[in-house]
C-alpha positions in Angstrom: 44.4 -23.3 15.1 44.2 -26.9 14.1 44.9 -28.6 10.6 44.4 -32.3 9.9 47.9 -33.6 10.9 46.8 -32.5 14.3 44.2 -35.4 13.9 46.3 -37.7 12.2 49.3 -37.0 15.3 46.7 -37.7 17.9 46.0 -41.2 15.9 49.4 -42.3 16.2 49.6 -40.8 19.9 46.4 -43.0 20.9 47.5 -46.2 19.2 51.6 -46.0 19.6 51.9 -44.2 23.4 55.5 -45.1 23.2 56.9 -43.3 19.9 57.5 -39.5 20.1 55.8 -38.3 17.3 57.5 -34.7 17.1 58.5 -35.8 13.3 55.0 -36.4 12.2 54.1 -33.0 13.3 56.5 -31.3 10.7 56.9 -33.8 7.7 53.5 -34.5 7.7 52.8 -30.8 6.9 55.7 -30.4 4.4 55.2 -33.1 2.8 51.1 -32.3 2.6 52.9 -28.6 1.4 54.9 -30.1 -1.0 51.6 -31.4 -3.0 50.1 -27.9 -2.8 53.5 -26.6 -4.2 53.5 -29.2 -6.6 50.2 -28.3 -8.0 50.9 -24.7 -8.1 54.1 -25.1 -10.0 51.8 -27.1 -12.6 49.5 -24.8 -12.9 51.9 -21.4 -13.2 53.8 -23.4 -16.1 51.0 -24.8 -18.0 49.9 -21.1 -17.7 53.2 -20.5 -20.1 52.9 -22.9 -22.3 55.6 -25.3 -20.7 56.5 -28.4 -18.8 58.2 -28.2 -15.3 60.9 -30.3 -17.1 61.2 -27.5 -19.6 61.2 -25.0 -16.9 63.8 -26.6 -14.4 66.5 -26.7 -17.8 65.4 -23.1 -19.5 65.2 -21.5 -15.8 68.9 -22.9 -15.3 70.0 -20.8 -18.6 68.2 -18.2 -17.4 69.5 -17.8 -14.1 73.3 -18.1 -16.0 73.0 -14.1 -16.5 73.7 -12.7 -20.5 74.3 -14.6 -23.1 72.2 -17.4 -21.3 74.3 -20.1 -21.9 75.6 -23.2 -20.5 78.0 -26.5 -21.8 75.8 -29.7 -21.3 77.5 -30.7 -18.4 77.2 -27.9 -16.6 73.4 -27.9 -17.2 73.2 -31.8 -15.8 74.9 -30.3 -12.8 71.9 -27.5 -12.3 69.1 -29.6 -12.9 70.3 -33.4 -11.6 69.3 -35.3 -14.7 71.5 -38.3 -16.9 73.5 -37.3 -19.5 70.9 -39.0 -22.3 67.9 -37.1 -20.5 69.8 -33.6 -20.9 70.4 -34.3 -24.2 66.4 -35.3 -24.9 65.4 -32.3 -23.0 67.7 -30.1 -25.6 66.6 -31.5 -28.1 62.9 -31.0 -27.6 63.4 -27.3 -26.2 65.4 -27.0 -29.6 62.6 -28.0 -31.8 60.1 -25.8 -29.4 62.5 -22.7 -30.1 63.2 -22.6 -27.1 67.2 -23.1 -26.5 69.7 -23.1 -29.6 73.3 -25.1 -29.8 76.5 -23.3 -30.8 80.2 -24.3 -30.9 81.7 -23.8 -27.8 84.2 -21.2 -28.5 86.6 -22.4 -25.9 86.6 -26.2 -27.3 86.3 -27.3 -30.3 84.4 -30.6 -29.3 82.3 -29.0 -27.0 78.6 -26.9 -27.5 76.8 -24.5 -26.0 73.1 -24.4 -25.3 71.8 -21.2 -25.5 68.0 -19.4 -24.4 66.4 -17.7 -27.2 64.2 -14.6 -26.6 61.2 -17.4 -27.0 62.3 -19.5 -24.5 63.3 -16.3 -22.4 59.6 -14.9 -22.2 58.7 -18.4 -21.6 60.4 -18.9 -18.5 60.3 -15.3 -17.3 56.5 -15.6 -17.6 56.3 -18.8 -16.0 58.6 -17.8 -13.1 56.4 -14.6 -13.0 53.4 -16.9 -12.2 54.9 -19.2 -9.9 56.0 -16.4 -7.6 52.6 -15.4 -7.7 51.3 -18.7 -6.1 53.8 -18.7 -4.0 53.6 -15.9 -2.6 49.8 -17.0 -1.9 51.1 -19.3 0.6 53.1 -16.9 2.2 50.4 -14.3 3.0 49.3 -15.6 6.9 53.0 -15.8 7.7 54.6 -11.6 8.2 58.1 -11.1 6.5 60.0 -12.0 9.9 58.3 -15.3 9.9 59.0 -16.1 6.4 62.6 -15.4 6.9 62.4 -17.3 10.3 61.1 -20.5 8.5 63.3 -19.8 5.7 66.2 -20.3 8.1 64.4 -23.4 9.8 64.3 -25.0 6.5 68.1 -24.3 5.5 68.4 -25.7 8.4 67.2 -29.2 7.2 68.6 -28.8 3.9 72.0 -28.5 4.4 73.0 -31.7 5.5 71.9 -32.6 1.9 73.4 -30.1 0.0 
């Protein structure tokens, strides 16, 4: 079986003889993967109603477990964003119905954001739909092989982490 980074490899081979090319081989792929990913991501949240923005900060709430809550710092630690872009995001899921504020109970400077049942069915629809796509990529690959890459991409990732 060959794909078109097979062609683009043999390219390089021909013109640079001297370079081992083993890299082009996998981040070609993943990043090529990537843009597929990308795209399906779009397309399962605009399916929902939502932005992957909005997904990324009401998925983080949601994965918090019951009350699905979080302090605003703790959220800019899930989803890697500046203080002033958190507080945007909140604001505009707030106005959607989406998340609510509430006194922290534990300081008295401090709020919580909070996932409504809106914003709930929102992202539990759009992570329904996203697992659906990607589980489309998954299909030529049997369960042992998706845990092997799995591994192989932890792997890479750790360093990172």
């Amino acid at each position: 079986m060959r794909d078109e980074v097979d062609d683009l490899a043999e390219a390089w081979a021909r013109e640079r003889p001297d370079l081992d090319l083993a890299p082009v081989a996998v981040f070609s792929r993943l990043s090529r993967l990537s843009r597929h990913l990308d795209l399906a991501r779009r397309e399962a949240f605009t399916a929902q109603g939502i932005e992957p923005w909005e997904f990324d900060v009401l998925a983080a709430l949601r994965r918090a477990g019951s009350p699905y809550e979080l302090s605003p710092g703790r959220l800019l630690r899930e989803t890697l964003v500046t203080s002033g872009t958190m507080t945007n995001r909140v604001d505009r899921l707030a106005t959607r119905g989406f998340v609510e504020r509430y006194p922290d109970p534990e300081d008295r400077r401090g709020v919580l954001v909070r996932l409504t049942p809106e914003g709930k069915a929102a992202v539990d629809g759009a992570f329904t739909s996203l697992l659906e796509a990607e589980r489309g990529f998954l299909t030529d690959l049997t369960p042992r092989q998706q845990s092997e890459l799995a591994d192989l991409l932890r792997k890479l990732l750790t360093p990172f982490s």
